[in-house]
C-alpha positions in Angstrom: 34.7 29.7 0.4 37.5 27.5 1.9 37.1 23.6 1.7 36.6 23.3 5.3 33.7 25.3 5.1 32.4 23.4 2.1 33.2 19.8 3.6 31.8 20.9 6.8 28.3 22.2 5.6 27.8 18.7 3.2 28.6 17.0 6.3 25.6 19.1 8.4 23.2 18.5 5.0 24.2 14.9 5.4 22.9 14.6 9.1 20.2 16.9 8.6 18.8 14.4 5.7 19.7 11.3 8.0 17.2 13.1 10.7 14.4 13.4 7.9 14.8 9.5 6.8 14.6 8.2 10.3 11.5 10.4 10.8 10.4 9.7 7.4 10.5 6.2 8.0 7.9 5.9 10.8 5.2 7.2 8.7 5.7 3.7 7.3 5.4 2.6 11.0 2.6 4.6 11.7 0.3 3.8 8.8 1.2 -0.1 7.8 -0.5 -1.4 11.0 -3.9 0.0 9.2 -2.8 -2.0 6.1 -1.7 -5.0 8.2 -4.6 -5.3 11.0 -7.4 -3.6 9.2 -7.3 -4.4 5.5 -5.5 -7.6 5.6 -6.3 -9.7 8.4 -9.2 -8.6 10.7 -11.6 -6.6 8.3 -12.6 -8.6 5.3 -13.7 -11.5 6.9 -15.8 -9.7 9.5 -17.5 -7.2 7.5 -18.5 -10.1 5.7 -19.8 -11.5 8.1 -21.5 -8.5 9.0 -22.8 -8.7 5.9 -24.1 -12.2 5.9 -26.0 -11.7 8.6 -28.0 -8.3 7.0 -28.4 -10.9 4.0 -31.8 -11.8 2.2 -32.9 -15.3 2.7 -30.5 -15.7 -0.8 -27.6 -14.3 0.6 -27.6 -11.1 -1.3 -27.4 -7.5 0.7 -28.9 -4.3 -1.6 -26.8 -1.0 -0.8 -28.5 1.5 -2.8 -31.2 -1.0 -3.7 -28.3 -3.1 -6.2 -28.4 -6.6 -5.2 -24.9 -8.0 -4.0 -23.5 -11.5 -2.5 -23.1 -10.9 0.9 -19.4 -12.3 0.1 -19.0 -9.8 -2.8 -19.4 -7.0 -0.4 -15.7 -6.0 1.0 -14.1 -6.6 -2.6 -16.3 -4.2 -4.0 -16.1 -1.8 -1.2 -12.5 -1.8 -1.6 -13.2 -1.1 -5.0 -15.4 2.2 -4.5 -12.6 3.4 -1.7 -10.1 3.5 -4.8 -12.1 5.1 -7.2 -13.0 7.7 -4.3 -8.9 7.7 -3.7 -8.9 8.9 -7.7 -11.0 11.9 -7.3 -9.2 13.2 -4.1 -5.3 12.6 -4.7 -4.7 15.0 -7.7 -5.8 17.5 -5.2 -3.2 16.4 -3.0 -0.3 16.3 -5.0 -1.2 20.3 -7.1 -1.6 21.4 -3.2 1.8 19.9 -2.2 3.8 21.1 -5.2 2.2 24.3 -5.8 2.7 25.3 -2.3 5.5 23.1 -0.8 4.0 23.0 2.5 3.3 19.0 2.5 3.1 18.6 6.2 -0.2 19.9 6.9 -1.2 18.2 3.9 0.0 14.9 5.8 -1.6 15.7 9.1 -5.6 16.2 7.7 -4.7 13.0 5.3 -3.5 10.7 8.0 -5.9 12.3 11.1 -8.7 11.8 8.9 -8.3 8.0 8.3 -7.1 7.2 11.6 -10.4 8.6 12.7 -12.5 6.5 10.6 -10.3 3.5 11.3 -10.7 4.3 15.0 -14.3 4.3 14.4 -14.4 0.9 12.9 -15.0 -0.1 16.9 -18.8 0.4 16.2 -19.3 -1.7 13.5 -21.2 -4.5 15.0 -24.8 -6.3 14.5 -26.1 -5.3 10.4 -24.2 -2.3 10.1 -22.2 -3.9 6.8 -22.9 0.1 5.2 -21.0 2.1 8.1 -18.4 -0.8 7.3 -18.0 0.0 3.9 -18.7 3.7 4.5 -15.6 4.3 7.0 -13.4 1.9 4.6 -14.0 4.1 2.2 -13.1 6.8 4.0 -9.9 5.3 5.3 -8.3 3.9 2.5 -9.1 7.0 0.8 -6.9 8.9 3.3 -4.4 6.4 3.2 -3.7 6.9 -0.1 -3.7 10.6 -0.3 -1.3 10.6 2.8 1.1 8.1 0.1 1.5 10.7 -2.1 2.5 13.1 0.4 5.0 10.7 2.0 6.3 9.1 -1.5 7.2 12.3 -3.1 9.2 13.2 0.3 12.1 10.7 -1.3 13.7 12.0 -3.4 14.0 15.7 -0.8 15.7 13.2 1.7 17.4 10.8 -0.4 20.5 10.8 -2.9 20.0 9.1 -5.9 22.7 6.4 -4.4 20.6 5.8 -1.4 17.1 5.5 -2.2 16.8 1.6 -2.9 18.4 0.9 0.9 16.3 4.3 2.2 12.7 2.9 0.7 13.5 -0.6 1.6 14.0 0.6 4.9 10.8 2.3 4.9 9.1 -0.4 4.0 10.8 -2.5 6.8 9.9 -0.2 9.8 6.3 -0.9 8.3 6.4 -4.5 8.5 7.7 -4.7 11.7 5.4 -2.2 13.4 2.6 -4.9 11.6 4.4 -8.0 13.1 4.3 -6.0 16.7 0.8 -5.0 16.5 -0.4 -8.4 15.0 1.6 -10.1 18.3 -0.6 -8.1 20.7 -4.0 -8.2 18.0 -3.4 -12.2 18.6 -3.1 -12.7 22.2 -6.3 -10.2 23.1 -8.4 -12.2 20.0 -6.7 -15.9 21.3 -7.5 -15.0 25.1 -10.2 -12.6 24.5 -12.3 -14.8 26.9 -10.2 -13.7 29.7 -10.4 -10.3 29.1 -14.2 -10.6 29.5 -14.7 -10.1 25.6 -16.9 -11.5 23.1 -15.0 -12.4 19.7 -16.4 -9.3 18.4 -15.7 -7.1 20.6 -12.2 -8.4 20.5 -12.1 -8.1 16.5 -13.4 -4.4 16.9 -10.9 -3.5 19.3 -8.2 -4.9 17.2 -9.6 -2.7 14.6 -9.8 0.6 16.3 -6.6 -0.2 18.0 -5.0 0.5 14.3 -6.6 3.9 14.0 -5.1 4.9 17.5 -1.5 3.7 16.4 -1.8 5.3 13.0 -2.5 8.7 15.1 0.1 8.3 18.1 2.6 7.6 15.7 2.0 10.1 13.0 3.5 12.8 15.4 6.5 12.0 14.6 7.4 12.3 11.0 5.3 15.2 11.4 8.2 16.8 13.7 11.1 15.6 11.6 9.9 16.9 8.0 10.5 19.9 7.2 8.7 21.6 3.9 10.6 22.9 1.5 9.9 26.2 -0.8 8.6 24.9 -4.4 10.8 26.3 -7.2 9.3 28.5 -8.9 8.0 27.8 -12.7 7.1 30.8 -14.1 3.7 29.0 -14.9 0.1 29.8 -13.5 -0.1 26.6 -10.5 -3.1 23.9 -11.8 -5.4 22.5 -9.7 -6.3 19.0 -9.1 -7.5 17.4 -12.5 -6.1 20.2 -14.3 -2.6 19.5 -12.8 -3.3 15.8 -13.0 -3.6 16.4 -17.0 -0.8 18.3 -17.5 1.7 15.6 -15.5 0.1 13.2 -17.8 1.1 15.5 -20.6 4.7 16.3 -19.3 5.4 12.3 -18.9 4.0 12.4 -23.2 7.4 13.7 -23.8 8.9 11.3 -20.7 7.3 8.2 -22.8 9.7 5.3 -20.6 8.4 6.8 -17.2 5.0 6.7 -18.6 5.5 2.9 -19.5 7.0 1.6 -16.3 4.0 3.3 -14.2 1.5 1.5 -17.0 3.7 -1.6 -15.8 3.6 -0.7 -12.5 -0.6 -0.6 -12.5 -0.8 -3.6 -13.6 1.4 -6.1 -11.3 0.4 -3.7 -8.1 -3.0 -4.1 -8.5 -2.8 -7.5 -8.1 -0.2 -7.4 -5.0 -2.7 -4.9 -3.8 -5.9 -7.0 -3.9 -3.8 -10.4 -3.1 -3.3 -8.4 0.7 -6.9 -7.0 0.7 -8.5 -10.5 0.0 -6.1 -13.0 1.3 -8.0 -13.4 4.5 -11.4 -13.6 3.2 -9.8 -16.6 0.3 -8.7 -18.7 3.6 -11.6 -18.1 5.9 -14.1 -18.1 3.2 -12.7 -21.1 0.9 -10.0 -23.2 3.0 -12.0 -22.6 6.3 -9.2 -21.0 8.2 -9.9 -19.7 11.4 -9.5 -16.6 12.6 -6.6 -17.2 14.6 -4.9 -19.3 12.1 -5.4 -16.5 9.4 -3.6 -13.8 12.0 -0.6 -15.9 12.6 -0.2 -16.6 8.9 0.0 -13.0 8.4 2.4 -12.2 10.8 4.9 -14.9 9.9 3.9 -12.7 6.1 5.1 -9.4 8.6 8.2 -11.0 10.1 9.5 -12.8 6.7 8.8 -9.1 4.6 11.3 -7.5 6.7 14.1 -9.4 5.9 12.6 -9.6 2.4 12.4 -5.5 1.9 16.0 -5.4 2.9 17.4 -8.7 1.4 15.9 -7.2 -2.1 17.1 -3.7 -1.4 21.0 -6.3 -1.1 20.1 -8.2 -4.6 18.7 -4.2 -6.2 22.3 -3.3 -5.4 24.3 -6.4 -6.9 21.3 -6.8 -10.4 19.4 -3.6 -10.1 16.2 -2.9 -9.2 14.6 -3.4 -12.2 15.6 -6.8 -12.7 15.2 -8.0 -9.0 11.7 -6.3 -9.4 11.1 -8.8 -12.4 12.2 -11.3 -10.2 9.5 -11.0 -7.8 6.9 -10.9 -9.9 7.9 -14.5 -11.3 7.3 -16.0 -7.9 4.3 -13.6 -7.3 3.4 -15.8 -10.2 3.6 -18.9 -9.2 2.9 -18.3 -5.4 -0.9 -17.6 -6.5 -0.9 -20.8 -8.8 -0.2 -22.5 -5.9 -2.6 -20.9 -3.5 -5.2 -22.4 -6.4 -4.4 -25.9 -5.3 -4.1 -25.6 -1.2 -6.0 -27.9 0.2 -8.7 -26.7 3.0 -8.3 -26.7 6.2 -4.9 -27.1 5.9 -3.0 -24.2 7.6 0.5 -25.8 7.5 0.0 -25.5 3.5 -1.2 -22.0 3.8 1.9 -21.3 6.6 3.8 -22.4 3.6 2.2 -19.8 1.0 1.9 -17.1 3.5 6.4 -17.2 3.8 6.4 -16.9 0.0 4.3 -14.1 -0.1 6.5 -12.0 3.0 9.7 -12.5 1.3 8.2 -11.0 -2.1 6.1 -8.6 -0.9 8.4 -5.7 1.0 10.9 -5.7 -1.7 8.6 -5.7 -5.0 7.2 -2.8 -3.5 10.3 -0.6 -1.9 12.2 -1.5 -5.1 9.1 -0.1 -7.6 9.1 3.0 -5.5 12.6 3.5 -5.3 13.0 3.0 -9.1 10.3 5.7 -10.1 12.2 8.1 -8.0 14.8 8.0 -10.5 12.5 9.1 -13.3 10.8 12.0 -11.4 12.2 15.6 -12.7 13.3 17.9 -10.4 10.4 20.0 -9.0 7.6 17.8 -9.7 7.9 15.1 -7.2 4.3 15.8 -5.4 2.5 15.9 -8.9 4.8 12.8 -10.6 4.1 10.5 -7.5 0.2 11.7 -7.1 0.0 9.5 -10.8 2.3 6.9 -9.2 0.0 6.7 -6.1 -2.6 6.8 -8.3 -1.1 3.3 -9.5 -0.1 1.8 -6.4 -3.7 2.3 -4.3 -5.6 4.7 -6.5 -5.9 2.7 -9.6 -6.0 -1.0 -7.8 -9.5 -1.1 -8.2 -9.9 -4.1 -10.9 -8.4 -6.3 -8.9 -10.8 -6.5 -6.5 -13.4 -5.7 -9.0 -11.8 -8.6 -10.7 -12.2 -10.7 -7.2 -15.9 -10.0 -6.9 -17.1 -10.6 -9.6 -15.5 -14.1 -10.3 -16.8 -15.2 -6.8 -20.5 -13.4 -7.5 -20.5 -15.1 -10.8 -18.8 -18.8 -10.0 -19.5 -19.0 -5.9 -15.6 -19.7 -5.9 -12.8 -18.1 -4.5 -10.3 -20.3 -5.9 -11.8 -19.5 -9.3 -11.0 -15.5 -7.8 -8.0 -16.0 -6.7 -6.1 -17.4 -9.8 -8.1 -14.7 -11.8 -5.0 -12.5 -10.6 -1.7 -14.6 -12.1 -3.2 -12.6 -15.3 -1.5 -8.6 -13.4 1.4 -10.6 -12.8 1.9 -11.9 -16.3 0.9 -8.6 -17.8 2.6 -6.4 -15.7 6.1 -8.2 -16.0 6.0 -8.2 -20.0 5.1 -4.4 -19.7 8.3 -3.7 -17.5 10.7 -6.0 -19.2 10.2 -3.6 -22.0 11.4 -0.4 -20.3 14.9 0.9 -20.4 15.4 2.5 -17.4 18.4 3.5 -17.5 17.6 6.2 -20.9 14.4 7.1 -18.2 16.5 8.2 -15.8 18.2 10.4 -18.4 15.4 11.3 -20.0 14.4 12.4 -16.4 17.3 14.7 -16.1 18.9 12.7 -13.2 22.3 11.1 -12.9 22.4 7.4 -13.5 22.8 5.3 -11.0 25.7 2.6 -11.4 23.1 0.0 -10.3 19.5 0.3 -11.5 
């Protein structure tokens, strides 16, 4: 085979993979406006007041006959949707291995929560249980759609380019948030002109996510391509089973196990600092509704340039120590957010920036770096168990978050419950040499990691 030849088909696999990583980035387009409009801004606070008003004369709602605070009830939903997310996403990722067709896989994972978020427009009056029911549902999907779309990276990626390609990813997510939240706050601002009630407003907004998440779904969808899985030699596993024997492959891949133990621990508490930042300001600091929706879109518009300006300092320290970086102001971001002052929203403005130009990166960078330690082959199975630490195992967070507020009636005392995953989690991953994970891995060291 002459050189020509050889220089000419790298440079066709080169464009071909450039195709995939636009495409693969808007499934991070797609699906962040859920995270964004639903989870973070719009949802907590009214299913909580959805709540409130199905409450006892003591404030207390009883799914299933169990007595909760009325206030309780969306951290502890959030709660049950990852514990659901468990059950279902080492399903996903034996499926997606074991046959290699991940797109359909995808398509019933993201159709299926942009459904129930869709549906979210007829939550209204006492209906706090339909609430909680199509959360459930939702975040379930979302998270078994995440392992899908993670363990495309390191298919479309070179080792070389997956801190800028993830960051990137992360990015297009953001700013599809910041351009939904734009349109989300005029119609709630001026939803008296449109003829609206507030509610009706807030449960547009809602199912307006669901119908973006499915519109925009379509397109990754035509970009990806599957790829045959290599052949092992081994009778395929099946959901648990194959969860248990990733769990005993990364035994003898002890680092990789550690960073994703690491990884639990500081994500849950990114995870439930997004999933109950709204309900802290409305709830504690009195915020309204409209001050809470710009707050998070200045978070949107400043995590853009964070994602990317991370992915820059990833590539001059490496990702594991800008990683560590992060979580240091994670750290003292939420000590802060102890002390603000209520109804105060140039203080929470203030808190709100430091959180968007954390947020992106910590995130793009942790997913980037465990790409390096998946073998060959395994991706699917390898990022179901990280998935499984990014949304499936953030459930004692907002467990955490609950049951501080149930027990205290404060959601300051909640909210500096969660320094301790930041602490924690940074001790755990200073402690990890990467660099002997990646080799460990059987993957080339990056220069920079």
């Amino acid at each position: 085979m002459s050189t020509e030849t050889v220089r000419a088909g790298a440079a066709d696999e080169a464009v071909g993979r450039r195709r995939e990583q636009r495409g693969w980035y808007f499934y991070d387009w797609a699906c962040s406006v859920y995270s964004t409009s639903v989870l973070t801004v719009f949802l907590g606070p009214y299913l909580t007041a959805v709540a409130k008003h199905a409450a006892d004369a003591d404030g207390f709602v009883h799914p299933l006959g169990v007595p909760v605070r009325a206030g309780s009830f969306f951290a502890y939903a959030v709660s049950a949707s990852v514990i659901v997310s468990i059950f279902v996403m080492p399903l996903a990722g034996a499926a997606a291995d074991r046959g290699g067709r991940k797109k359909p896989l995808l398509a019933a994972a993201a159709y299926l929560g942009a459904a129930a978020t869709t549906g979210m427009f007829f939550l209204h009056g006492d209906r706090y249980l339909l609430g909680g029911l199509l959360l459930i549902v939702a975040n379930a999907s979302l998270a078994v759609s995440m392992v899908v779309y993670n363990s495309y990276l390191p298919q479309i990626a070179a080792p070389e380019e997956r801190d800028a390609v993830s960051s990137r990813g992360w990015a297009f997510g953001y700013a599809a948030g910041s351009l939904v939240l734009i349109a989300n706050l005029i119609l709630f601002t001026a939803h008296d002109s449109f003829g609206l009630s507030e509610s009706a407003a807030v449960r547009i907004c809602l199912a307006s996510a669901g119908v973006w998440w499915g519109a925009f779904t379509l397109v990754p969808l035509k970009r990806l391509r599957d790829r045959r899985a290599p052949s092992t030699g081994q009778p395929s596993a099946h959901g648990w089973r194959q969860l248990a024997a990733t769990v005993r492959d990364m035994r003898g891949k002890p680092l990789t196990l550690s960073f994703l133990l690491a990884y639990l621990i500081y994500n849950d508490g990114i995870q439930t600092v997004i999933s109950q930042a709204s309900v802290y300001g409305s709830e504690e600091l009195g915020l309204s509704q409209s001050t809470l929706i710009v707050a998070v879109l200045l978070v949107q518009v400043l995590a853009v340039g964070g994602a990317l300006g991370m992915g820059r300092l990833a590539r001059t320290y490496g990702a594991k120590r800008t990683i560590l970086g992060s979580l240091v102001a994670w750290t003292l971001t939420l000590g802060a957010g102890y002390f603000l002052p209520a109804g105060a929203p140039v203080w929470f403005f203030v808190l709100a920036s430091a959180i968007g130009l954390v947020l992106g990166g910590s995130q793009a960078l942790s997913r980037s770096l465990f790409s390096h330690l998946v073998p060959q082959g395994k991706e699917a199975e390898y990022f179901s168990a990280y998935e499984m630490s990014d949304r499936g195992m953030s459930w004692l967070g907002p467990l955490l978050f609950g049951l501080t507020y149930q027990l205290t009636g404060s959601y300051r005392d909640a909210i500096i419950s969660l320094v301790a995953f930041f602490v924690i989690g940074f001790v755990l991953l200073a402690r990890v040499q990467v660099r002997q994970a990646v080799r460990d891995a059987g993957n080339p060291v990056p220069e920079r990691i």
